[in-house]
DRENPA-3360 file (N, C-alpha, C; in nm, 2 decimals, always signed):
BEGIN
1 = XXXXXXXX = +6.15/+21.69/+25.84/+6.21/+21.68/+25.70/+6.26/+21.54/+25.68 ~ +6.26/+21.49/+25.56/+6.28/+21.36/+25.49/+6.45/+21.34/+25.48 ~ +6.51/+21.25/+25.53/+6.67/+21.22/+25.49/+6.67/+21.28/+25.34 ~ +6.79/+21.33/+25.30/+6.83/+21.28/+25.19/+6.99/+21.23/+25.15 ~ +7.01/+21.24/+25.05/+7.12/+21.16/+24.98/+7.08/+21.04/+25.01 ~ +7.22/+20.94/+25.01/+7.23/+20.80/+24.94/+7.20/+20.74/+25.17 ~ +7.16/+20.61/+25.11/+7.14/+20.56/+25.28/+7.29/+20.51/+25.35 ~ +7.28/+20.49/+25.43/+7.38/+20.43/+25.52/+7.40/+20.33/+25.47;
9 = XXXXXXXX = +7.56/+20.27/+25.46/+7.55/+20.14/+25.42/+7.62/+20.03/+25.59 ~ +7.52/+19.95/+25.56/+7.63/+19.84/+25.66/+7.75/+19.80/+25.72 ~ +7.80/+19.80/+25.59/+7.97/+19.74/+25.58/+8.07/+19.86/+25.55 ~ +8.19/+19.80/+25.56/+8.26/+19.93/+25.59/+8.31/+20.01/+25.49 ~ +8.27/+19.95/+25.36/+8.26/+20.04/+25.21/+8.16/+20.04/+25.18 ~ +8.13/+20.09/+25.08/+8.00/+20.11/+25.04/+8.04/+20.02/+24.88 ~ +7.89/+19.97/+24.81/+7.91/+19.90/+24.69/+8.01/+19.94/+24.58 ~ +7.99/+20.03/+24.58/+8.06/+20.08/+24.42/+8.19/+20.07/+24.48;
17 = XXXXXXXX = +8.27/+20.15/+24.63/+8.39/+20.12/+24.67/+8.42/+19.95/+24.67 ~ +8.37/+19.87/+24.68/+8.38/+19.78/+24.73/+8.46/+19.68/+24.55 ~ +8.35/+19.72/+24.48/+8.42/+19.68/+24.33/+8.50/+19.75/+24.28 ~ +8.55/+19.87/+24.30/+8.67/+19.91/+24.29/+8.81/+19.81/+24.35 ~ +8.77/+19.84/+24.49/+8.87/+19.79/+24.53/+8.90/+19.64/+24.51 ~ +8.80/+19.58/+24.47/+8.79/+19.39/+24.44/+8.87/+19.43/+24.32 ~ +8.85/+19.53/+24.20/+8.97/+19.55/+24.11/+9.06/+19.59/+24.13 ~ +9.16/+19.63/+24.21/+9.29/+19.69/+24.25/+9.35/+19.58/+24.33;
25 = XXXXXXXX = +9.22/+19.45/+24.40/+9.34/+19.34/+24.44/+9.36/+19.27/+24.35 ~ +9.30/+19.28/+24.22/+9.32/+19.20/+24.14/+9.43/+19.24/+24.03 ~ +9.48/+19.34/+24.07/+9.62/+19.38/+24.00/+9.57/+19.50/+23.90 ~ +9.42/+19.51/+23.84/+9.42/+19.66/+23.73/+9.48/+19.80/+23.79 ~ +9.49/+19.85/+23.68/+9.53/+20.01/+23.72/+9.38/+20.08/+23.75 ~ +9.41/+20.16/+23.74/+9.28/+20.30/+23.74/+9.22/+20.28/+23.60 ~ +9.28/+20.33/+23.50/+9.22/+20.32/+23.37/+9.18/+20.23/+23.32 ~ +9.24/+20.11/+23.38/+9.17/+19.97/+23.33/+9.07/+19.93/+23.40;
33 = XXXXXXXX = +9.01/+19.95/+23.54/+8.93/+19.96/+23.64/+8.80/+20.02/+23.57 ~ +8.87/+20.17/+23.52/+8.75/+20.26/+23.47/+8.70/+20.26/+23.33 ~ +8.76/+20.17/+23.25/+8.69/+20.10/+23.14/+8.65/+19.95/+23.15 ~ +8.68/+19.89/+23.26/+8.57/+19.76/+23.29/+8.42/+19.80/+23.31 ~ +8.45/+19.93/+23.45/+8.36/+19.94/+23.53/+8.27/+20.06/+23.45 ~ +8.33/+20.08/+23.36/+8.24/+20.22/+23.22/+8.19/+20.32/+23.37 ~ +8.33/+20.38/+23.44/+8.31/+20.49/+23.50/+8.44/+20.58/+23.47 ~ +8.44/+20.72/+23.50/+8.52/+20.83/+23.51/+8.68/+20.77/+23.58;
41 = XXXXXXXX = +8.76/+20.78/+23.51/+8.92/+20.81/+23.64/+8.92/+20.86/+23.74 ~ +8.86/+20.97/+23.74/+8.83/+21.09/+23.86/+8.76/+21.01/+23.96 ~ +8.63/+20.89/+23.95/+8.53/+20.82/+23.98/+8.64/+20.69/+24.06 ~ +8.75/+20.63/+23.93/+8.80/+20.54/+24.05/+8.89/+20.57/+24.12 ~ +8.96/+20.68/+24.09/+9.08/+20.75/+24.19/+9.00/+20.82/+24.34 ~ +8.86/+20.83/+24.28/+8.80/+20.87/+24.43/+8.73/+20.75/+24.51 ~ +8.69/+20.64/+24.46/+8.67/+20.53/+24.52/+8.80/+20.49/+24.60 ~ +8.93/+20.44/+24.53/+9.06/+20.41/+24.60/+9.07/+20.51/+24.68;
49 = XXXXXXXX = +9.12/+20.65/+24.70/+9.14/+20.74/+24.78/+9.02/+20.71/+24.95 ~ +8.88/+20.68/+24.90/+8.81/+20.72/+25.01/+8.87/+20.56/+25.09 ~ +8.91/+20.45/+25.01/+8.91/+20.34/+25.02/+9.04/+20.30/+25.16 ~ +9.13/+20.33/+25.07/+9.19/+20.36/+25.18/+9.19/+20.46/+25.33 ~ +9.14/+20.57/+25.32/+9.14/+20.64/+25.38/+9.04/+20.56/+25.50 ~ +8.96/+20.52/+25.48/+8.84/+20.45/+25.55/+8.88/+20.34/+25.66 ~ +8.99/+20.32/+25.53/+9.05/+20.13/+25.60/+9.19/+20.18/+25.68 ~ +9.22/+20.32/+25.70/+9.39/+20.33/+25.76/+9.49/+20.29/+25.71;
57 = XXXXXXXX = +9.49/+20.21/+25.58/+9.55/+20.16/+25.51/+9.65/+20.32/+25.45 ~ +9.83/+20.24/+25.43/+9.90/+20.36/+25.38/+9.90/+20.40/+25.24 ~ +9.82/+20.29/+25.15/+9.91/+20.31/+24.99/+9.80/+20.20/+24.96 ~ +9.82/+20.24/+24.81/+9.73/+20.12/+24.73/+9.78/+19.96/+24.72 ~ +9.91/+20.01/+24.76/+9.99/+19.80/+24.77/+9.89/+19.77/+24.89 ~ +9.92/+19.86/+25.02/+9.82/+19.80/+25.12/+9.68/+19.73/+25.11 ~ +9.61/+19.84/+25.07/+9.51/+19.83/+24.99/+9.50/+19.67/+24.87 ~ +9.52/+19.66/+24.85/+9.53/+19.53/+24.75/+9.59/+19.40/+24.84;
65 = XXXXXXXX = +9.67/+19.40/+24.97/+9.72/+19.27/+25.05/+9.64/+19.27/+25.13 ~ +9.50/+19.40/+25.16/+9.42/+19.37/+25.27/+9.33/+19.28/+25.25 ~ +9.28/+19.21/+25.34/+9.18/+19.06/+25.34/+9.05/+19.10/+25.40 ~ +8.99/+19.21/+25.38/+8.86/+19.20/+25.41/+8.81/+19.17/+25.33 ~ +8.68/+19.11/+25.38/+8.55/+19.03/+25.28/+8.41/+19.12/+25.31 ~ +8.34/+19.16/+25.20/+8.21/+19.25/+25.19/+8.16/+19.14/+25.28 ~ +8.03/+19.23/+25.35/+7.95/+19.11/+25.45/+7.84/+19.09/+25.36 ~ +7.81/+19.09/+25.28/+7.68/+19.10/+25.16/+7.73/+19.00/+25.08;
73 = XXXXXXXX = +7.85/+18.97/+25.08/+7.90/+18.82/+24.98/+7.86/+18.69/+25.04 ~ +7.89/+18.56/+24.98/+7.85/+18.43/+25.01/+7.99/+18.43/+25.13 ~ +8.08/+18.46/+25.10/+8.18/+18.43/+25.12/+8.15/+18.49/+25.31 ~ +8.14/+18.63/+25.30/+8.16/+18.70/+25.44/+8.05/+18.62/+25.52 ~ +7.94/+18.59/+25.43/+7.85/+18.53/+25.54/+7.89/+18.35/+25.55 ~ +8.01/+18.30/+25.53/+8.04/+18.17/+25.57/+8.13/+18.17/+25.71 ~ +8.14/+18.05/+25.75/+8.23/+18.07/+25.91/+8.36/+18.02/+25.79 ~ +8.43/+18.09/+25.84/+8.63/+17.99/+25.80/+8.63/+17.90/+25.91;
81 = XXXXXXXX = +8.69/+17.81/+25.87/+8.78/+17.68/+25.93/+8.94/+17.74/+25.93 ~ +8.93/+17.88/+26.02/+9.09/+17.89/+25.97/+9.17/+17.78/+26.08 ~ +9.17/+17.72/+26.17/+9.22/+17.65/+26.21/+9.27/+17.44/+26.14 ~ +9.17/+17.50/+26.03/+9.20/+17.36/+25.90/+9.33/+17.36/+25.81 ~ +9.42/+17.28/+25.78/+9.51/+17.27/+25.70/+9.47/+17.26/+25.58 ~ +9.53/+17.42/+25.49/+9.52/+17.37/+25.35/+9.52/+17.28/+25.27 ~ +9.46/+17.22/+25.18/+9.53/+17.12/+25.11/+9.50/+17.18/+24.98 ~ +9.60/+17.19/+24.87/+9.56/+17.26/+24.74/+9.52/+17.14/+24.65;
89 = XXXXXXXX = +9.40/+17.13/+24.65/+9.34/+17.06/+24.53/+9.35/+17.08/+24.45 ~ +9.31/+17.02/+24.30/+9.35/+16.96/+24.17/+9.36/+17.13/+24.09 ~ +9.44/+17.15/+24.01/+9.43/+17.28/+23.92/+9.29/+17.28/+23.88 ~ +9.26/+17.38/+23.91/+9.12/+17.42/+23.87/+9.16/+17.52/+23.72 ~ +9.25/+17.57/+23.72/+9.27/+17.66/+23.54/+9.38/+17.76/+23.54 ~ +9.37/+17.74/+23.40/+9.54/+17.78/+23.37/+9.48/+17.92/+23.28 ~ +9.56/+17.99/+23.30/+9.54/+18.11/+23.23/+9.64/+18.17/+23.08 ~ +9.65/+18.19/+22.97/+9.70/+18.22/+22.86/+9.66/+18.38/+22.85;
97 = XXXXXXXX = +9.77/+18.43/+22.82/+9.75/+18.58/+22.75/+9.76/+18.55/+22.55 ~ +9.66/+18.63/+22.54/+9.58/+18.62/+22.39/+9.61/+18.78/+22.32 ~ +9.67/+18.76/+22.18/+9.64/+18.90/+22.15/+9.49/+18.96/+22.11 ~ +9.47/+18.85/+22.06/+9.31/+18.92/+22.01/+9.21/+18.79/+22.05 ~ +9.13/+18.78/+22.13/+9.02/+18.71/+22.24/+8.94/+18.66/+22.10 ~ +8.88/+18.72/+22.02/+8.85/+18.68/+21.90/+8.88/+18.60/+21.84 ~ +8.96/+18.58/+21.83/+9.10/+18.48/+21.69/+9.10/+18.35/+21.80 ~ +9.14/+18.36/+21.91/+9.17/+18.27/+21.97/+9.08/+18.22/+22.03;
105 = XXXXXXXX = +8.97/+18.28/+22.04/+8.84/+18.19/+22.09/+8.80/+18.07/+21.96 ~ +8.81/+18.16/+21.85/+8.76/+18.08/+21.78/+8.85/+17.97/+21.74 ~ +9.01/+17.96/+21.74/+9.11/+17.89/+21.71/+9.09/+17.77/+21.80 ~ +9.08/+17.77/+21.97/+9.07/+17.67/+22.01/+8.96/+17.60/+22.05 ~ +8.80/+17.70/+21.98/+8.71/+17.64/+21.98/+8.68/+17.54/+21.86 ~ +8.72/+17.62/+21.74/+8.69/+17.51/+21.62/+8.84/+17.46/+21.55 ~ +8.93/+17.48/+21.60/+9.08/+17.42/+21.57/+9.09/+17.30/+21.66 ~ +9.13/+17.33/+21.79/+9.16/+17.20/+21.88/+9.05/+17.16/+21.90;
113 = XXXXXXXX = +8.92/+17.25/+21.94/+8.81/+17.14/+21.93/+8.81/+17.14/+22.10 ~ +8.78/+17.25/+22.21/+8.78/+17.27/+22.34/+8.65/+17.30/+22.36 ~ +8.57/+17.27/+22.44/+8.43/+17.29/+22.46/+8.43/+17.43/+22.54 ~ +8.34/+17.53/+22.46/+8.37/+17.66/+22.50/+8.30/+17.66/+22.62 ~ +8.32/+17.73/+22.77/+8.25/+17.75/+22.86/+8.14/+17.93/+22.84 ~ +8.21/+18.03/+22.81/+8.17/+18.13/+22.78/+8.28/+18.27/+22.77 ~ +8.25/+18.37/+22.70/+8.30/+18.50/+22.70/+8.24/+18.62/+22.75 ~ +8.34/+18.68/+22.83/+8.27/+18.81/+22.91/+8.40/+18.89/+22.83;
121 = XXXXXXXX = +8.32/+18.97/+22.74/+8.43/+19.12/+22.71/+8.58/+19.10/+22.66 ~ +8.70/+19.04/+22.69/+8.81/+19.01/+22.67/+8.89/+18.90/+22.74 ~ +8.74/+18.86/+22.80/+8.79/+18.70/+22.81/+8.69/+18.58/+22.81 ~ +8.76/+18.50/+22.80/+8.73/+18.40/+22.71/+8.75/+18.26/+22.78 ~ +8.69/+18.16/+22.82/+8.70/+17.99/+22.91/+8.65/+17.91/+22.85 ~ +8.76/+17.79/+22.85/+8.68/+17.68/+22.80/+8.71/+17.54/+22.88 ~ +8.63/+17.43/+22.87/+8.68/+17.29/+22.94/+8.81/+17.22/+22.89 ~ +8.85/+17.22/+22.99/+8.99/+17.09/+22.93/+8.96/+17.03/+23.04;
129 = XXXXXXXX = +8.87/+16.93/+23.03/+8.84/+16.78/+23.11/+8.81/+16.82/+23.23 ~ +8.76/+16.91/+23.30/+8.78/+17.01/+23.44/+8.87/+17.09/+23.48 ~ +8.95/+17.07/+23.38/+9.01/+17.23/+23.41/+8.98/+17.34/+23.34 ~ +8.96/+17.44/+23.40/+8.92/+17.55/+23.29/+9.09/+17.64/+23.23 ~ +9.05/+17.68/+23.09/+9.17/+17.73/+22.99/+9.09/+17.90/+23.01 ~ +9.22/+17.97/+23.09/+9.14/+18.11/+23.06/+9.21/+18.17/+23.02 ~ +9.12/+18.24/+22.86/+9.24/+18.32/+22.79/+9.19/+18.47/+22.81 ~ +9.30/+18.55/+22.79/+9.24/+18.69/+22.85/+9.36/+18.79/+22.76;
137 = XXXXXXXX = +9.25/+18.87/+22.69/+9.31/+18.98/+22.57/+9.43/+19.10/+22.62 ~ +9.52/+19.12/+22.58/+9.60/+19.21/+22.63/+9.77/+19.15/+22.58 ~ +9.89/+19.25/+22.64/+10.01/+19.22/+22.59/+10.05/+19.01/+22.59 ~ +10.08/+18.97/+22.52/+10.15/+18.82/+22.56/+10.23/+18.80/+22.65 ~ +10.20/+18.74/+22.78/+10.31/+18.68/+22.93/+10.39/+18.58/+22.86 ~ +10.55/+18.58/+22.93/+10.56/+18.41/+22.86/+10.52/+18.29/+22.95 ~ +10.48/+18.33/+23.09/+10.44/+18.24/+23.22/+10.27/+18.27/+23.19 ~ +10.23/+18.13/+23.21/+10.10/+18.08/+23.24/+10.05/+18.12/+23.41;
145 = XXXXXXXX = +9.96/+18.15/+23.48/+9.92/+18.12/+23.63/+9.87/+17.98/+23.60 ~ +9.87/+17.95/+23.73/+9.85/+17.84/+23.75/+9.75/+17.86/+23.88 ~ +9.62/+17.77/+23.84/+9.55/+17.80/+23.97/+9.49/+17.69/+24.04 ~ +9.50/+17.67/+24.21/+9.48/+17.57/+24.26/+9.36/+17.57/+24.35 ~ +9.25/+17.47/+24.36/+9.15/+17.53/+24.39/+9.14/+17.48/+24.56 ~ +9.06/+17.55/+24.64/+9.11/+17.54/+24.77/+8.96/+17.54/+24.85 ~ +8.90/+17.43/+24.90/+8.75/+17.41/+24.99/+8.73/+17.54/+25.08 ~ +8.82/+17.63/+25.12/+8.85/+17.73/+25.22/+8.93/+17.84/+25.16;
153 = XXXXXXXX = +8.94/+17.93/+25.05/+9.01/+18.03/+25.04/+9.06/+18.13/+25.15 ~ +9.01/+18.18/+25.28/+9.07/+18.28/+25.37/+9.16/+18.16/+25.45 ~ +9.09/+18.02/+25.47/+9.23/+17.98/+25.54/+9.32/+17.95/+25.49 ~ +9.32/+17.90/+25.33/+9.42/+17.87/+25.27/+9.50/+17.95/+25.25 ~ +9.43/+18.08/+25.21/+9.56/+18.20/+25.25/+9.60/+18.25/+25.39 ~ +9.56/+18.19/+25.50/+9.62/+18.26/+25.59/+9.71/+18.20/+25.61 ~ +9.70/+18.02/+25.67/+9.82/+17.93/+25.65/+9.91/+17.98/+25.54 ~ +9.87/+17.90/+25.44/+9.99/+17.93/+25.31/+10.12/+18.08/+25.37;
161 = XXXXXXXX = +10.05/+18.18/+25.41/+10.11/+18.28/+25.50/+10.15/+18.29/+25.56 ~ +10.13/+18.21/+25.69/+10.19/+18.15/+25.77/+10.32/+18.05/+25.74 ~ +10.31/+18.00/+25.69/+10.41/+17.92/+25.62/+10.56/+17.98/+25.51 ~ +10.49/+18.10/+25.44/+10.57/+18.18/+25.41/+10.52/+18.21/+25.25 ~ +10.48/+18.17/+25.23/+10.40/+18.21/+25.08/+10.42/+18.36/+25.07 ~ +10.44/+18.43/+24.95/+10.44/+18.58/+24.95/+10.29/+18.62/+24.86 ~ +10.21/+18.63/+24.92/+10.11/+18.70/+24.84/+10.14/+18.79/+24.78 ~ +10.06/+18.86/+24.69/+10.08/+18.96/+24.64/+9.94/+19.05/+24.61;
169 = XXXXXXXX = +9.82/+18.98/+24.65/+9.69/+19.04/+24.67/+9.61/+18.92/+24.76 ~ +9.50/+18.98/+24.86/+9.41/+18.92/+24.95/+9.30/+18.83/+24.85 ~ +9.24/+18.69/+24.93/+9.17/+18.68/+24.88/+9.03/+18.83/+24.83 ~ +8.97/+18.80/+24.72/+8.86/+18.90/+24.65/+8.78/+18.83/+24.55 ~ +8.68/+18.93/+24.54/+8.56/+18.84/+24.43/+8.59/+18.89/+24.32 ~ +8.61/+18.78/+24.22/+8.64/+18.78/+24.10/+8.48/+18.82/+24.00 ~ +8.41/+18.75/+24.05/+8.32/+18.70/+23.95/+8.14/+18.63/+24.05 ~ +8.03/+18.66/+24.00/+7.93/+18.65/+24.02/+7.89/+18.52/+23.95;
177 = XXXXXXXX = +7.81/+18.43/+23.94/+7.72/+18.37/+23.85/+7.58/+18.41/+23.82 ~ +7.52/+18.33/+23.75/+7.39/+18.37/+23.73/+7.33/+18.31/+23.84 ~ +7.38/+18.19/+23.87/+7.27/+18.13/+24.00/+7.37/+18.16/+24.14 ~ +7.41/+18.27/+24.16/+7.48/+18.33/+24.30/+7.59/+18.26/+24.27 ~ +7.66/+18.16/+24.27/+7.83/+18.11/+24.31/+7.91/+18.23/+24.26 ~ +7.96/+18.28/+24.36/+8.10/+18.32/+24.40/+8.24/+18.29/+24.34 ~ +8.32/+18.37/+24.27/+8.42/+18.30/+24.26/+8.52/+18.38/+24.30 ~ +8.60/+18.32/+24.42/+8.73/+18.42/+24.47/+8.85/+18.38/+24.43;
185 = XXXXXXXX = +8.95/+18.49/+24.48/+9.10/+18.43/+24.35/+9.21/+18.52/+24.46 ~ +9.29/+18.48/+24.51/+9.40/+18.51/+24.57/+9.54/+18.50/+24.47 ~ +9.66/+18.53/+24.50/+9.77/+18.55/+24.42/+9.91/+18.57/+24.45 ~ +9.98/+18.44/+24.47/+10.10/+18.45/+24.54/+10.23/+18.43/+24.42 ~ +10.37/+18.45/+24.47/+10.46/+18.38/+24.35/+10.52/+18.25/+24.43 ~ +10.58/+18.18/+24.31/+10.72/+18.09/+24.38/+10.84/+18.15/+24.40 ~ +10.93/+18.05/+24.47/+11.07/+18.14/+24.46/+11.12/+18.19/+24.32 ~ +11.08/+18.15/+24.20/+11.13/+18.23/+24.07/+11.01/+18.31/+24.02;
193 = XXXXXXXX = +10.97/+18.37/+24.17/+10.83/+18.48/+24.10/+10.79/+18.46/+24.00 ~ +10.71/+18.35/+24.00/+10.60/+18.29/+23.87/+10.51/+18.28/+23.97 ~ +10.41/+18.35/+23.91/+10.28/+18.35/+23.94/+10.17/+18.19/+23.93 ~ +10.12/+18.22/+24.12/+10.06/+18.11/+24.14/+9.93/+18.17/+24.19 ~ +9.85/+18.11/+24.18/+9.70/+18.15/+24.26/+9.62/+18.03/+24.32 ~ +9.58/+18.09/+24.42/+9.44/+17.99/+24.48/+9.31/+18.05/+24.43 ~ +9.20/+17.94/+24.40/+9.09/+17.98/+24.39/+8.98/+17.88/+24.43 ~ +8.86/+17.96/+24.45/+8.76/+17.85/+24.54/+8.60/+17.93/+24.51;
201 = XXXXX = +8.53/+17.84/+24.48/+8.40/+17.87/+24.40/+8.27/+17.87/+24.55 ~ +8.21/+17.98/+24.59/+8.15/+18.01/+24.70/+8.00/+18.01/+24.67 ~ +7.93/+17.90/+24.72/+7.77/+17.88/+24.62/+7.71/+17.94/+24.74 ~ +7.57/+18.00/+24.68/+7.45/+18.14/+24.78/+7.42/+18.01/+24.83 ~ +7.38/+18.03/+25.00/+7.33/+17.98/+25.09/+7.41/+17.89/+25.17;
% end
């Protein structure tokens, strides 16, 4: 008789867990998870639930500070230099909360005159001289992130950690390109809990 159901996977989630969980270190809830990902509540409360359960992990905070990396990403298939000293390189992009992604695409595209990079859904990037401006639809923050880009994302967060930095999610993949690069984003505060992040762009091969 022929197998059936779905095959064995590799790694120690399986894909659809695996972008769940890359959204839960990234701070969404469930329902915001399950209208990115245009699946069921039921769909991502059983992804997190198996998610944890899999990983020993106690709670979804857990879940979100854990540092594993899919082995199918650019990322899991690179060696770390965790023995390298961080150095946080130049801001790579500042992030703005926007009421309406619409209004304000177009405001700082043909008002200030910012060379638009692109929009995915409710958000929105553009050049400022190499830094990227990322605006992103939802309530107004009065604190900006601030993001610093790092040659090494897992060592930069492990030192940084070592050092005492308080994360508040593991490095995770943000974002795909069209030509494979990677883009990962970690998330720590300062002493007046204002949000800081590392990030570091991971090209296929």
């Amino acid at each position: 008789m022929s197998n059936r159901g779905r095959p064995r996977h590799g790694d120690v989630l399986t894909p659809a867990e695996w972008r769940v969980v890359e959204a839960v270190r990234h701070g969404l809830t469930n329902g915001q998870i399950a209208t990115r990902r245009r699946i069921s509540l039921d769909a991502v409360k059983f992804h997190v639930a198996n998610a944890i359960l899999k990983l020993g992990l106690d709670d979804r905070a857990a879940l979100r500070a854990w540092a594993g990396v899919r082995r199918d990403s650019n990322l899991g298939r690179r060696v770390s230099q965790m023995d390298a000293q961080p150095v946080l390189g130049p801001v790579g992009q500042i992030s703005r909360s926007v009421r309406r992604v619409a209004e304000a695409e177009a405001w700082y595209r043909d008002v200030v005159g910012l060379p638009h990079l692109f929009t995915h859904g409710p958000l929105a990037f553009f050049d400022c001289g190499g830094v990227r401006l990322f605006l992103e639809e939802g309530p107004v923050k009065a604190e900006s992130v601030i993001y610093f880009r790092v040659p090494d994302i897992r060592a930069a967060h492990a030192e940084l950690e070592r050092r005492g930095a308080r994360f508040v999610s593991a490095p995770h993949l943000i974002h795909t390109h069209e030509d494979g690069t990677e883009e990962w984003m970690a998330f720590f505060h300062d002493p007046e809990e204002r949000p800081l992040a590392i990030m570091s762009q991971v090209a296929a091969g």
